[in-house]
C-alpha positions as CSV (number, residue, x, y, z in Angstrom):
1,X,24.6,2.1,6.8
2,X,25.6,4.8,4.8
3,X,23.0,4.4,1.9
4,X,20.3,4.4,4.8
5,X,21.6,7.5,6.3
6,X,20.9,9.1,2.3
7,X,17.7,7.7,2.2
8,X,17.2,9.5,5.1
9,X,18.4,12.5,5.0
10,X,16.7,12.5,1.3
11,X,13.0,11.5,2.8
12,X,13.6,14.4,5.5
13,X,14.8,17.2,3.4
14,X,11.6,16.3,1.1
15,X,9.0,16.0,3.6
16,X,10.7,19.7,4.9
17,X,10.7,21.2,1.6
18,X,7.0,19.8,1.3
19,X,5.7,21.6,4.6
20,X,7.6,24.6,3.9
21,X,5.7,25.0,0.2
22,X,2.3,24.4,2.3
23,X,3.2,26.4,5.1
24,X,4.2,29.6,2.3
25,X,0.6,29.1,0.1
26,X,-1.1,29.3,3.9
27,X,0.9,32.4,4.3
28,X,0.3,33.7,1.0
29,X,-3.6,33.4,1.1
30,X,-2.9,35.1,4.6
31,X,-1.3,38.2,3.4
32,X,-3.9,39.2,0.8
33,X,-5.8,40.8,3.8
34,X,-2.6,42.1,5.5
35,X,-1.0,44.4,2.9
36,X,-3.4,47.7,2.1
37,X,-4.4,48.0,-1.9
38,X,-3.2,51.4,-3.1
39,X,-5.8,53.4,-4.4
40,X,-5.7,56.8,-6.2
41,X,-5.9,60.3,-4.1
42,X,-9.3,61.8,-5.1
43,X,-9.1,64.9,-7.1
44,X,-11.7,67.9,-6.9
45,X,-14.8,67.7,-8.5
46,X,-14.8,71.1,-11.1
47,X,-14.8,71.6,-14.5
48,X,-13.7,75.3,-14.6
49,X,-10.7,77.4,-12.7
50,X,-12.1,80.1,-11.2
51,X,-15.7,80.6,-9.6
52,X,-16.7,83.5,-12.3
53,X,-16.9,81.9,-16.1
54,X,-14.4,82.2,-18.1
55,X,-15.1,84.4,-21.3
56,X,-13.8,82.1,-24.6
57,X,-12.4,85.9,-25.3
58,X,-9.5,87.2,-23.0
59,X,-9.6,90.9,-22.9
60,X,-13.2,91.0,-23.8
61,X,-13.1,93.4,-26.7
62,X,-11.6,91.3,-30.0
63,X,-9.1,93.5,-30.2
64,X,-5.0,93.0,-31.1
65,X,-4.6,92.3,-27.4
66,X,-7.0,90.1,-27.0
67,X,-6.2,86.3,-26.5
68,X,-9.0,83.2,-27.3
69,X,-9.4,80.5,-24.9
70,X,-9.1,77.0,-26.2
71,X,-10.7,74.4,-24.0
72,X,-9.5,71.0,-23.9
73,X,-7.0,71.5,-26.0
74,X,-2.9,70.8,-25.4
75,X,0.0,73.2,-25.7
76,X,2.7,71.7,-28.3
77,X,5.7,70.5,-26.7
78,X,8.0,73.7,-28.0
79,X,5.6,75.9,-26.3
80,X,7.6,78.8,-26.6
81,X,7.5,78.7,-30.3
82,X,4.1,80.5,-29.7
83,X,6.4,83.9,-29.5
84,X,7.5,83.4,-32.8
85,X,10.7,84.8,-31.8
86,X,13.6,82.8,-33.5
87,X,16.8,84.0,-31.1
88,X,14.5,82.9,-28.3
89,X,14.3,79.6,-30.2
90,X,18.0,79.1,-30.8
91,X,18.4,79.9,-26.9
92,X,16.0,77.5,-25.3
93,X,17.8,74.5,-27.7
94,X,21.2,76.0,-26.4
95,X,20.1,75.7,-22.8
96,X,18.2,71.9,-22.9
97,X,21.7,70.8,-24.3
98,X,24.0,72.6,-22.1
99,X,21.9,73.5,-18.8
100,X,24.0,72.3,-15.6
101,X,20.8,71.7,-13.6
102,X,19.1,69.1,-16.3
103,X,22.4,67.2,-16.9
104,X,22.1,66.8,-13.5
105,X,18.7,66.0,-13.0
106,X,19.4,63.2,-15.8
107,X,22.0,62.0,-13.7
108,X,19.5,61.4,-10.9
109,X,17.5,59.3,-13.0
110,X,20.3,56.9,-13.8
111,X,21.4,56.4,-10.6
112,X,17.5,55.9,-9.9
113,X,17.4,53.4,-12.5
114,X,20.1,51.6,-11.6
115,X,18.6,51.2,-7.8
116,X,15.3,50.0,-9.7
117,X,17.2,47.7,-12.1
118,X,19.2,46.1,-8.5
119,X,15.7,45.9,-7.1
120,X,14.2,43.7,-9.9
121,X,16.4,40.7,-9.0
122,X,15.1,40.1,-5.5
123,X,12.7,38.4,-6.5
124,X,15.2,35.8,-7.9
125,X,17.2,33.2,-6.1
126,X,20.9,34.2,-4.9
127,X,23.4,31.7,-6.4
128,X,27.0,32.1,-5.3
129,X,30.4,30.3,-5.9
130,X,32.5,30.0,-2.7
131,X,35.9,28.3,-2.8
132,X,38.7,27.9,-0.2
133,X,41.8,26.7,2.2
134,X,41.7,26.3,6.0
135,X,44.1,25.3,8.2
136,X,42.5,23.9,11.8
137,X,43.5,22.0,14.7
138,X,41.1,19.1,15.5
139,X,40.6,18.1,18.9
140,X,39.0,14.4,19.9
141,X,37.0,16.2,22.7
142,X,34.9,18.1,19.8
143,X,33.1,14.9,19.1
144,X,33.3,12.9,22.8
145,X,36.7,11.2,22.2
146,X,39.0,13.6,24.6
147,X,42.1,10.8,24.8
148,X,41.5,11.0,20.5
149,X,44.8,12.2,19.1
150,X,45.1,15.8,18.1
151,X,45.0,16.4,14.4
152,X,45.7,19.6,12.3
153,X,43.9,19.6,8.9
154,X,43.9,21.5,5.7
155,X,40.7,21.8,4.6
156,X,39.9,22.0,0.6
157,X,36.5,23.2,-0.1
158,X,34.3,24.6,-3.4
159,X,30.6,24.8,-3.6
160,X,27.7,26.2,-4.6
161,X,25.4,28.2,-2.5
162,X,21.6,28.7,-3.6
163,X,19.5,31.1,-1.2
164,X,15.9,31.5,-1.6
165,X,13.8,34.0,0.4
166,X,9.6,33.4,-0.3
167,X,8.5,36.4,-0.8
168,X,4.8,35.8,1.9
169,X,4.0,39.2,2.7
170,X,5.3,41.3,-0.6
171,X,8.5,43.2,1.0
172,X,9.9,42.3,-1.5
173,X,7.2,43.7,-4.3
174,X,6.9,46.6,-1.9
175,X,11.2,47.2,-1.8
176,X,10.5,47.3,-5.7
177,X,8.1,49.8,-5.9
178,X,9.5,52.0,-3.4
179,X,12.7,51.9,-5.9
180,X,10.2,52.6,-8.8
181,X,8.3,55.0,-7.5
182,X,11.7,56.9,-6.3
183,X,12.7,56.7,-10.4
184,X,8.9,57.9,-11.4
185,X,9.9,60.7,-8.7
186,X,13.2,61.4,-10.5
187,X,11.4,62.2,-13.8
188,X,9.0,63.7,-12.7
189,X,11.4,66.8,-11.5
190,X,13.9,66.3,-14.3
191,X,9.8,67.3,-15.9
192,X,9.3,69.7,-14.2
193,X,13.3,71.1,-13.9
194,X,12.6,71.4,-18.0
195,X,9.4,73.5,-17.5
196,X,11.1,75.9,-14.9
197,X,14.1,76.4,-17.1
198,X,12.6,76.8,-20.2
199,X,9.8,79.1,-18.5
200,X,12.6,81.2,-16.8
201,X,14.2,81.6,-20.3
202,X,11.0,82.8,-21.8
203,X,10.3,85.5,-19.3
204,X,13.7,86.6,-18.9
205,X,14.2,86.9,-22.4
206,X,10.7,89.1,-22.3
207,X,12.5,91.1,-19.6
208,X,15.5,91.9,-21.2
209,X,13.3,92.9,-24.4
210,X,11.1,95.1,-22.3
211,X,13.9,96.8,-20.5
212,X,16.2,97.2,-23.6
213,X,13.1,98.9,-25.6
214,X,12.1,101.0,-22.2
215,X,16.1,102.1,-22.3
216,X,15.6,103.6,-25.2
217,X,12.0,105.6,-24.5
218,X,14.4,106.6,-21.2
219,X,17.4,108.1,-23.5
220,X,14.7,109.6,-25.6
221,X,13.1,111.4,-22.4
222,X,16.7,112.2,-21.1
223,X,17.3,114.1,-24.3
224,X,14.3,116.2,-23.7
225,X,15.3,117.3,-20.4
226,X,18.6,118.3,-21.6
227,X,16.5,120.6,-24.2
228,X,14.3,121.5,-21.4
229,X,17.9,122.9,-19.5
230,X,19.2,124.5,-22.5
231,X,16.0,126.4,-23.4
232,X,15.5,127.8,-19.4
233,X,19.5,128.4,-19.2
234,X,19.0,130.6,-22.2
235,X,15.7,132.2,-20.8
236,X,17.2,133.1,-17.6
237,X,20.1,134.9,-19.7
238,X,17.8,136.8,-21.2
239,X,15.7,137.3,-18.1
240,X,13.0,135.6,-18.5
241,X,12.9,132.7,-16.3
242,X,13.5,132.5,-12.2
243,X,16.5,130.7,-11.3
244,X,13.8,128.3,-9.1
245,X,13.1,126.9,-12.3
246,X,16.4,126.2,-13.3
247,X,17.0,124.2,-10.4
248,X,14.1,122.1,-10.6
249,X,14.8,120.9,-14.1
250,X,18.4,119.6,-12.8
251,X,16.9,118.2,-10.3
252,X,14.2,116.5,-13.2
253,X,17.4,115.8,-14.9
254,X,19.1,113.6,-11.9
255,X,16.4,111.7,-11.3
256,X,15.8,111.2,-15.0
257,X,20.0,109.8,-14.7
258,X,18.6,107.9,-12.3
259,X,15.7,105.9,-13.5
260,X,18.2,105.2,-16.6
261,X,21.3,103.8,-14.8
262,X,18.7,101.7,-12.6
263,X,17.1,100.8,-15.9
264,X,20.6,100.0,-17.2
265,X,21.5,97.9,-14.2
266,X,18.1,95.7,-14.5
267,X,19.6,95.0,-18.0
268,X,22.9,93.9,-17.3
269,X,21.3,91.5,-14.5
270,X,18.7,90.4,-16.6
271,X,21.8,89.4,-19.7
272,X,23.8,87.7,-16.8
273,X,20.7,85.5,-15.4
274,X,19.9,84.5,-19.3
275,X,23.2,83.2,-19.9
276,X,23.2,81.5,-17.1
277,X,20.3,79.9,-17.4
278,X,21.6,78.7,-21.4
279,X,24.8,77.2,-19.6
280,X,27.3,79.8,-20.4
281,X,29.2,82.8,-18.5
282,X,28.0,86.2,-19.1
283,X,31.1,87.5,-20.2
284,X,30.6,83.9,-23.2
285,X,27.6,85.5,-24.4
286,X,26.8,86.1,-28.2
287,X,23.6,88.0,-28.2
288,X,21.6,90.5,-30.3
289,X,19.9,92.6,-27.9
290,X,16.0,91.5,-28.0
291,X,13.0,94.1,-28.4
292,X,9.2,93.3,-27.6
293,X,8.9,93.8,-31.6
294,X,10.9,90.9,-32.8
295,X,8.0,88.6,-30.1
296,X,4.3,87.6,-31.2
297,X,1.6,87.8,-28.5
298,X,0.4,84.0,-29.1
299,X,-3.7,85.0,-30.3
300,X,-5.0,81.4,-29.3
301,X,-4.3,80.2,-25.4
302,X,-4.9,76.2,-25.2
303,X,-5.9,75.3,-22.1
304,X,-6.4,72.0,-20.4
305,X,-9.8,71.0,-18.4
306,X,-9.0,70.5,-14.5
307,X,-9.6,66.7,-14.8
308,X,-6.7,66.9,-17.1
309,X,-4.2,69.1,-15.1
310,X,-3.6,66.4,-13.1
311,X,-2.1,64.3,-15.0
312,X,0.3,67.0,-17.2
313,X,1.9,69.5,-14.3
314,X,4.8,67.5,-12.8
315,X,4.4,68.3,-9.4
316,X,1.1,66.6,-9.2
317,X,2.5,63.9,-10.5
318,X,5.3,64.0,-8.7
319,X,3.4,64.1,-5.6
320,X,1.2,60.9,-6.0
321,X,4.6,58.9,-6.8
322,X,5.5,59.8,-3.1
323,X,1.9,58.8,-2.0
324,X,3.0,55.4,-3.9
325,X,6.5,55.1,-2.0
326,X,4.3,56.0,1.0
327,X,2.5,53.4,0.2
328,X,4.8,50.5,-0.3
329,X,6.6,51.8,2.8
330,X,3.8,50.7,4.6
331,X,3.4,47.1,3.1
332,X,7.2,46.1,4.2
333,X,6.7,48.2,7.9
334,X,3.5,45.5,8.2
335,X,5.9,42.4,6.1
336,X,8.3,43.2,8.8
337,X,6.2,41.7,11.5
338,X,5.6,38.7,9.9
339,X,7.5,35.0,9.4
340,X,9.9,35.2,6.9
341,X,10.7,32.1,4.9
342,X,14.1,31.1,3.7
343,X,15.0,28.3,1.8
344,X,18.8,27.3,1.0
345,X,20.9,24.9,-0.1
346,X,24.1,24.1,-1.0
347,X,26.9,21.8,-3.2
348,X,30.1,20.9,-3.2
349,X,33.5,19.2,-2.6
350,X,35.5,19.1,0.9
351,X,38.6,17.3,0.9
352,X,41.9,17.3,2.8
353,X,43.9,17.2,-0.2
354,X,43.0,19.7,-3.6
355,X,43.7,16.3,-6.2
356,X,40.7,15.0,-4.2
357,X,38.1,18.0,-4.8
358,X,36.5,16.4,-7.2
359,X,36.7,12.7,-6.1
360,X,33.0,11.0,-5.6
361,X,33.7,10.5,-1.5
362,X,34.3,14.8,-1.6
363,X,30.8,15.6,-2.5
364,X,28.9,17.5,0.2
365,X,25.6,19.4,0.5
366,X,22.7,20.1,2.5
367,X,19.4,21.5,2.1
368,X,17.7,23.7,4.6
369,X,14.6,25.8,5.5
370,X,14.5,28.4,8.2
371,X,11.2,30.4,9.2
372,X,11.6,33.5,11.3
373,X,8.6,35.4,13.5
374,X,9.8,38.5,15.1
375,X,8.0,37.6,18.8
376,X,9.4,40.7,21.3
377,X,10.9,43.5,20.1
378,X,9.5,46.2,22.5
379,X,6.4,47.5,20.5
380,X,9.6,48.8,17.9
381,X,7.9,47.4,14.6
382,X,4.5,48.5,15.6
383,X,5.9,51.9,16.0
384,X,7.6,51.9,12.4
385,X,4.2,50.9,11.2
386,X,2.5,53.8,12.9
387,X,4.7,56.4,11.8
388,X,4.8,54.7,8.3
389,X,1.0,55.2,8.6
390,X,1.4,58.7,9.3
391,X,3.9,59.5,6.4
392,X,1.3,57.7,4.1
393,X,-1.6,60.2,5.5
394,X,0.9,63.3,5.4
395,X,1.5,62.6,1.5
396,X,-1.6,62.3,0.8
397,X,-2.2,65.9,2.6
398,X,0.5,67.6,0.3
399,X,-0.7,65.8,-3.0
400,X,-4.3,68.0,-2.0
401,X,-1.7,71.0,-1.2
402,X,-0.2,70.4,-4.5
403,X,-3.5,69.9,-6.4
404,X,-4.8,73.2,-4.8
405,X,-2.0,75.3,-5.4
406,X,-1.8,74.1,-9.1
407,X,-5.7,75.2,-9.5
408,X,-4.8,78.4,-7.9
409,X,-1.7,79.0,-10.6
410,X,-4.4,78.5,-13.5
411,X,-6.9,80.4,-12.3
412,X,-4.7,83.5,-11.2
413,X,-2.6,83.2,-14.8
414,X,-6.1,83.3,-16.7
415,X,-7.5,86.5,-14.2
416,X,-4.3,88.2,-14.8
417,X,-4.4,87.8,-18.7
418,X,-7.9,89.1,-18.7
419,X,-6.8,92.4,-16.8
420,X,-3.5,92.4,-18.7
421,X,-5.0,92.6,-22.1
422,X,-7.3,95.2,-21.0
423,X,-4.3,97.2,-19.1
424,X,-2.0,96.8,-22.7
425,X,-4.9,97.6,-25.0
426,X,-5.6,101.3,-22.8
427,X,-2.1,102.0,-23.0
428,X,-1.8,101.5,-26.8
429,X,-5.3,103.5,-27.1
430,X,-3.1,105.9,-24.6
431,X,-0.6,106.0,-27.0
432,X,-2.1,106.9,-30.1
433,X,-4.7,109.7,-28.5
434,X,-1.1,111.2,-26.5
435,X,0.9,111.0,-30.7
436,X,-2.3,112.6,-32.1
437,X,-1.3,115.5,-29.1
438,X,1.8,115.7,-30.1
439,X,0.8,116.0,-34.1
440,X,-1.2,118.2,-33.0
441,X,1.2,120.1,-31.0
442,X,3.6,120.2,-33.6
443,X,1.2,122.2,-36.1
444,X,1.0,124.5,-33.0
445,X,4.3,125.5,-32.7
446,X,4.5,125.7,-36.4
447,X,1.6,128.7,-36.1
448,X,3.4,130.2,-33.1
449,X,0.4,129.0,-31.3
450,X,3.1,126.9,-28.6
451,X,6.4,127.2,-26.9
452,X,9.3,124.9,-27.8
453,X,9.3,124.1,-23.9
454,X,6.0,123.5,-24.6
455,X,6.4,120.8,-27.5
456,X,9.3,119.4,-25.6
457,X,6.7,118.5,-23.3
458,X,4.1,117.1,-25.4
459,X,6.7,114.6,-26.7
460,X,7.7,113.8,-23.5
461,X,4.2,112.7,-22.9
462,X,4.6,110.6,-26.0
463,X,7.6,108.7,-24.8
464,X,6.3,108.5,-21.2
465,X,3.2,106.8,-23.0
466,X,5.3,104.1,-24.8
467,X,6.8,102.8,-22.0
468,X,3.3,102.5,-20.4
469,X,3.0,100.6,-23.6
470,X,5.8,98.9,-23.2
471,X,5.3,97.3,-19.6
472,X,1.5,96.3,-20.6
473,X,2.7,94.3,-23.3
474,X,5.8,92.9,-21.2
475,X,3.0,92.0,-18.4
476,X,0.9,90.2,-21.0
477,X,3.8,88.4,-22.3
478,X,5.0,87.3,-19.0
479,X,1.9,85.9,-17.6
480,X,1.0,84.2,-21.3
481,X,4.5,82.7,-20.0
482,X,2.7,82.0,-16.3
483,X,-0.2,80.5,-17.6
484,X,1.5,77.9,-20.1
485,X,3.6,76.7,-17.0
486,X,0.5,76.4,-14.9
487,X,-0.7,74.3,-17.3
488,X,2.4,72.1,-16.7
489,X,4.1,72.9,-20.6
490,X,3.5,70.7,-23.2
491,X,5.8,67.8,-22.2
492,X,3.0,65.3,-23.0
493,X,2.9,65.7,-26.4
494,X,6.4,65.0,-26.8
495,X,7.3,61.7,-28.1
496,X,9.9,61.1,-26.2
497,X,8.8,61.7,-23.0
498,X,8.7,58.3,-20.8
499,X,7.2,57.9,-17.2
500,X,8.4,54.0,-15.4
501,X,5.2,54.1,-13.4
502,X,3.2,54.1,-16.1
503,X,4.7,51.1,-17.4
């Protein structure tokens, strides 16, 4: 009687497990029409930045402010090499291997690959080992014999647990790419977390040159005024200047103090926001104070075509890996209200004594597989759908956002270049026509033909017209700076740089 109840039991579990693999292919052909295909966002159709033509020549004139354009051409990796400024070198590799925020951005992408990594095995059975001891009281009434004798057991039991879920509707494939996608995401801003910092760096550094050669221009004009005082202090003790006069130039004189001390300030702030940003204190840091001298205005200016933006600035890309998690959060909201297939089993010993756990007459098991159809649940799943609907639309909307913004960056970058060189090549022309002044000036005074006041003023024109100088070429610098990050750097031509959803 026993044998038949196998043969049973066998013939059952086998015509189950047969109508629960036909049942799954039905489902499977099924859920090719359920789960949406992801396709890419579409991009704008342009091949330039701005709606006036670019000129290949920035600045117009070919001049030693002028910058070519190269299309459809990268940036290297080590854009900032372009300066040709070697302490600006040593500090960017300082601050990639000691910056705060990218060790911590790198963190984020472990723990995102170790989500990823958890999520691969789902699509793998669940095995588990599951031993114990029970103590229970049997009762006769449990199985129709109330006058049976009562009977307390110890229970001895070890098996082996195998849980299969059939993945129909691709919850599963969709849990995985939401994990993927949410790793992509991760290096996409540790990406773009190097651009920013290394793009701060470069303009802060051009700050702090700027304002330490403008400090100097500052001291040079300061000196002047202080000649300016001495010479009317003297003429008034001879009688030949009004008192008025006096008073005005120490008035010149505090606000001259106080464009210095501001200047001085913007310094110190500027030294304390660079060693910050190499992963140090400002009181830690070992620097020779930079000039605009020591940095080379990069001549050439490689610049990607639009269709190619896309794929280099981070944030873009960042941006379609949430459209993707959008995405796949939208195939298990659908999966969700749809039969789920389980198949289990199990294998073991139970016996009432532990010597007899691995006697022939302990061996249990049982095979088993459950479907389950969400039938009322108050409209709730249909609701998660809907909003995961909406989430995938509003993703969508902020990739565009992020596509338009990113255009916008490029095109103001290269329109500011273009008046920047101009701007930087009048003040240098400004410069030399205002030191030919004071050359002439100087030949002047040596004929009798000018005041000293006079001269003093004719080099304080000279000085006032370097700093002019000074900012043009610190405003060309910075937006160089602007453009490259527009662009989205040069991480693409790096080796080493790896993306997961591109894999």
């Amino acid at each position: 009687m026993s044998l038949s109840l196998n043969t049973v039991l066998k013939k059952s579990v086998s015509s189950g497990l047969a109508n629960g693999v036909v049942l799954s292919s039905s489902l499977l052909l099924i859920s090719c029409s359920i789960v949406p295909e992801y396709q890419a966002p579409s991009l704008p159709s342009t091949q330039q930045y701005t709606h006036i033509a670019t000129s290949s020549i920035i600045g117009g004139d070919n001049n030693n402010t002028s910058q070519q354009l190269i299309h459809e051409n990268n940036l290297p990796a080590q854009w900032w090499t372009l300066f040709k400024s070697e302490q600006l070198n040593i500090l960017i590799e300082r601050a990639l291997k000691a910056s705060p925020e990218l060790a911590a951005a790198q963190a984020v992408i472990r723990q995102a690959q170790a989500n990823y990594l958890a999520r691969g095995v789902t699509n793998l059975p669940s095995v588990d080992l599951n031993t114990g001891v029970s103590r229970q009281k049997f009762s006769g009434a449990s199985v129709g014999i109330p006058d049976a004798e009562t009977t307390i057991l110890t229970l001895y039991n070890a098996s082996i647990d195998v849980s299969y879920t059939i993945d129909l509707f691709s919850k599963n494939k969709n849990s995985q790419q939401v994990a993927k996608s949410q790793l992509a995401q991760e290096q996409w801003r540790h990406k773009a977390t190097h651009l920013t910092l290394t793009a701060n760096l470069v303009s802060q550094y051009i700050q702090l040159a700027a304002l330490n050669d403008e400090l100097q221009q500052q001291q040079k004009l300061q000196a002047i005024e202080q000649s300016k005082l001495a010479l009317l202090t003297q003429d008034i003790a001879l009688g030949g200047t009004a008192k008025a006069a006096l008073l005005t130039q120490k008035n010149l004189i505090n606000t001259q103090q106080k464009t210095q001390r501001n200047i001085e300030k913007q310094r110190i702030f500027a030294q304390n926001q660079l060693a910050i940003l190499i992963g140090t204190t400002p009181a830690q840091l070992v620097l020779s104070l930079p000039t605009l001298k020591e940095m080379t205005l990069p001549p050439t200016l490689p610049v990607s075509l639009p269709s190619q933006l896309v794929q280099q600035r981070p944030d873009i890309q960042l941006a379609e890996s949430v459209i993707k998690t959008k995405h796949a959060a939208l195939g298990i909201a659908i999966a969700n209200q749809y039969p789920q297939l389980t198949l289990s089993s199990s294998y073991g010993t139970l016996a009432l004594d532990h010597s007899d756990l691995f006697e022939p007459a302990s061996v249990v098991w049982n095979a088993a597989a459950g479907l389950t159809q969400p039938l009322f649940n108050s409209g709730k799943l249909k609701q998660k759908e809907a909003a995961a609907q909406a989430a995938f639309e509003q993703s969508h909307a902020r990739y565009q956002q992020t596509v338009l913004v990113a255009f916008k960056q490029v095109a103001d970058s290269l329109r500011a270049l273009d008046y920047d060189a101009q701007t930087h090549h009048q003040a240098l022309a400004s410069e030399k026509n205002t030191a030919d002044l004071y050359a002439l000036s100087q030949q002047e005074k040596q004929l009798g033909a000018l005041t000293k006041l006079d001269l003093l003023s004719a080099e304080q024109a000279l000085h006032q017209a370097k700093i002019n100088s000074i900012q043009a070429q610190a405003a060309q610098l910075a937006d160089t700076v602007a453009l490259f990050q527009s662009l989205g750097g040069g991480w693409w031509n790096n080796t080493t740089s790896d993306n997961t959803e591109n894999k």
